[in-house]
C-alpha positions in Angstrom: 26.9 6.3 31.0 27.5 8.9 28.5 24.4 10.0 26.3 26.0 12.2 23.6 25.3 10.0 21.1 21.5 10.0 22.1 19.7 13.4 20.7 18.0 15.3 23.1 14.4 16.2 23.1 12.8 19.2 25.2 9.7 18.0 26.5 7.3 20.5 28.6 4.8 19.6 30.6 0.8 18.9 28.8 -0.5 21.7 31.3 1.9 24.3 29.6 -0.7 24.1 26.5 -4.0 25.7 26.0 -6.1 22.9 24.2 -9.5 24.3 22.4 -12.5 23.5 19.7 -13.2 23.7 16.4 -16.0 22.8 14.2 -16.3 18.8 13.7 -14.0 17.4 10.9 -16.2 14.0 9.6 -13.7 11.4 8.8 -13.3 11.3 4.8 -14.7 7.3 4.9 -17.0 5.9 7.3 -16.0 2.5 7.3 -12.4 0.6 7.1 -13.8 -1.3 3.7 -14.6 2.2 2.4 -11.4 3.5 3.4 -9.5 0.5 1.5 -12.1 0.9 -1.5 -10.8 4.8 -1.9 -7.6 3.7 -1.0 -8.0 1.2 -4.9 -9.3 3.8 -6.5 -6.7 6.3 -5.7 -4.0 3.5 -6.4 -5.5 3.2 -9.7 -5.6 6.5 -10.8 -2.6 7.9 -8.9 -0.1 5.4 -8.1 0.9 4.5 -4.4 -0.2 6.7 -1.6 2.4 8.9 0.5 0.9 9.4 4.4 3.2 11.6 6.6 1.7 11.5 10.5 3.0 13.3 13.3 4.0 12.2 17.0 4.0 15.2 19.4 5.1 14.1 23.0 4.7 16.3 26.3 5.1 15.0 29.6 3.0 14.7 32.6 5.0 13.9 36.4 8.3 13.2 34.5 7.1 10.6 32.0 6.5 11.6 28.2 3.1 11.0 27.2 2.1 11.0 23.2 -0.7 13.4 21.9 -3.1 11.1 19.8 -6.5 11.9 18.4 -9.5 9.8 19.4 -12.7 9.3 16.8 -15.5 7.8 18.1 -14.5 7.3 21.6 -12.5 3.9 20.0 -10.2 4.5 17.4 -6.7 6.2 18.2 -4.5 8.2 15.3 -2.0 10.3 15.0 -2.6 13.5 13.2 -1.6 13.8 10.0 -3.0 12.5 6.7 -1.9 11.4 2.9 -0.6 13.8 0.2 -1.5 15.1 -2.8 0.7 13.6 -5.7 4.0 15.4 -5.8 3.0 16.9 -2.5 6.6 17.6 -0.4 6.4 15.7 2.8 7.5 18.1 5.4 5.4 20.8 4.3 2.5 18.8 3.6 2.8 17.4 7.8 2.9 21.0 8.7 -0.2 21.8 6.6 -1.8 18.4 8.2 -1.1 19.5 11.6 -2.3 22.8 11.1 -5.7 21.4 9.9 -6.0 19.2 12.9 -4.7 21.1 15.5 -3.9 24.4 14.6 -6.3 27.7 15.5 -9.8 27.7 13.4 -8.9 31.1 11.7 -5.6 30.1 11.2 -4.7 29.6 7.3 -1.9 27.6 6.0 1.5 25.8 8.3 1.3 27.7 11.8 4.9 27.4 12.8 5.4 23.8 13.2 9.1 22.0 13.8 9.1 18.7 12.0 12.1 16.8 13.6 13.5 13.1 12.9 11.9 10.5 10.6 10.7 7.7 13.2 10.0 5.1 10.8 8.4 4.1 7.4 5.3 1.7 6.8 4.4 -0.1 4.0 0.7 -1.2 3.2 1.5 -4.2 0.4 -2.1 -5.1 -0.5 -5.6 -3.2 0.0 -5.9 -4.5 3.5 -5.3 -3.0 7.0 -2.0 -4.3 7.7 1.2 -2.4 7.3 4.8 -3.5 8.0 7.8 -1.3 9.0 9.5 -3.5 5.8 8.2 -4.3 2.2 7.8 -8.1 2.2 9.9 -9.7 -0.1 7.4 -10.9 -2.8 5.8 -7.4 -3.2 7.1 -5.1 -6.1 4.5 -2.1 -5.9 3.4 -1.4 -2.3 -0.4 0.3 -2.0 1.2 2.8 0.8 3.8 4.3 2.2 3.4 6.0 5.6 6.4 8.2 7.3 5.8 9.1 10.8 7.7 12.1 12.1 8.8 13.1 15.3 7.2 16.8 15.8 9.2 19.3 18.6 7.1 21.6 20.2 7.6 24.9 21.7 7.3 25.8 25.1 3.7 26.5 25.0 1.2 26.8 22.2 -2.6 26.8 21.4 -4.3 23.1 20.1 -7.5 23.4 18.6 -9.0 20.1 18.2 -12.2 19.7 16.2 -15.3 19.0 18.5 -16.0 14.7 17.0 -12.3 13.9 18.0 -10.5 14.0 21.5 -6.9 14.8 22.1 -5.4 12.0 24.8 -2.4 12.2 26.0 -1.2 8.8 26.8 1.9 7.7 28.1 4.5 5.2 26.9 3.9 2.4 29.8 0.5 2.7 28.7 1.3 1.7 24.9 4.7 -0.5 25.3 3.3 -3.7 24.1 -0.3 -2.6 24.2 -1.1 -3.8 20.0 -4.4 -5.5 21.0 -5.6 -1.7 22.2 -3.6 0.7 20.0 -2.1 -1.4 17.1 1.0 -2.4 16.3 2.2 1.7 15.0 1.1 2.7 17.5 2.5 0.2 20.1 5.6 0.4 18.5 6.2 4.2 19.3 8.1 3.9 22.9 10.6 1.6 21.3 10.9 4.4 18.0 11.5 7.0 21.0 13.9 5.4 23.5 17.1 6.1 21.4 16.4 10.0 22.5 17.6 11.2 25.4 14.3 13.3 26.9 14.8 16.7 29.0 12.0 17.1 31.0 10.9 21.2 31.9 8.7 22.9 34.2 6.0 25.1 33.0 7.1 28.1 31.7 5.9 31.3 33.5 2.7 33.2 31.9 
């Protein structure tokens, strides 16, 4: 079957990467009501809010697992966060990523390669649910969240901040898994099977 209409992704495997701390990064709201109750008063005086997340895939024994943060040994995220107003998206991911995983001494974007757009979400209300469409009967969405697909190099240095994990888990494990991870989350292996992967030993040191 011929797969030159599928775009090819390098993926190398999670071992190739050297994974260290960094001082704790307390999440901005400590509850889901205080995130929504931000979230209203940003609306208010800002308009809708852009979010721009990032999904960085390795593999481990030829199956691509997806780097995700875990807070509080319970809740799963992607890294990446909202904008500023007027912010641009791809350089405001790379700035995101850098926060979250990039070297603590590092300042500014460290050399990240935003790829494809994987799919847009859309928060209609201040509530937790988001659709990959804007329902019919809603004229001003709350949010709009673009989830990018994020190539990475053959090897490179994650610094994740000491409250937060960084799991790889793989896609059997979040193919129609919305009761654990959510449906943005659960919905990534579909987003991802029109590329075609390439799967690479670990490069020598």
């Amino acid at each position: 079957m011929s797969s030159s209409n599928q775009p090819q992704v390098d993926l190398y495997p999670r071992l190739a990467y050297t994974f260290g701390v960094k001082d704790p990064q307390p999440e901005e709201d400590p509850s889901v009501a205080a995130r929504l109750q931000r979230l209203q008063y940003e609306y208010d005086t800002q308009g809708m809010r852009t979010t721009v997340e990032g999904v960085l895939v390795v593999h481990e024994h030829g199956h691509p697992h997806v780097l995700m943060l875990q807070i509080a040994n319970t809740f799963f995220k992607l890294p990446g966060d909202s904008l500023q107003p007027g912010e641009d998206e791809i350089e405001g991911l790379k700035l995101r990523l850098s926060r979250k995983l990039g070297p603590a001494n590092a300042e500014g974007n460290v050399d990240w390669e935003i790829g494809e757009l994987l799919a847009v979400w859309w928060r209609p209300n201040f509530e937790t649910f988001m659709y990959p469409y804007i329902p019919a009967h809603i004229t001003k969405p709350k949010e709009m969240k673009k989830v990018y697909l994020v190539h990475l190099p053959d090897r490179k240095l994650l610094s994740i901040p000491k409250n937060m994990k960084l799991l790889a888990v793989p896609l059997f494990e979040l193919y129609d898994n919305a009761p654990r991870y959510g449906p943005q989350l659960s919905a990534l292996p579909h987003l991802l099977s029109r590329f075609r992967f390439v799967f690479h030993d670990e490069p020598a040191r």
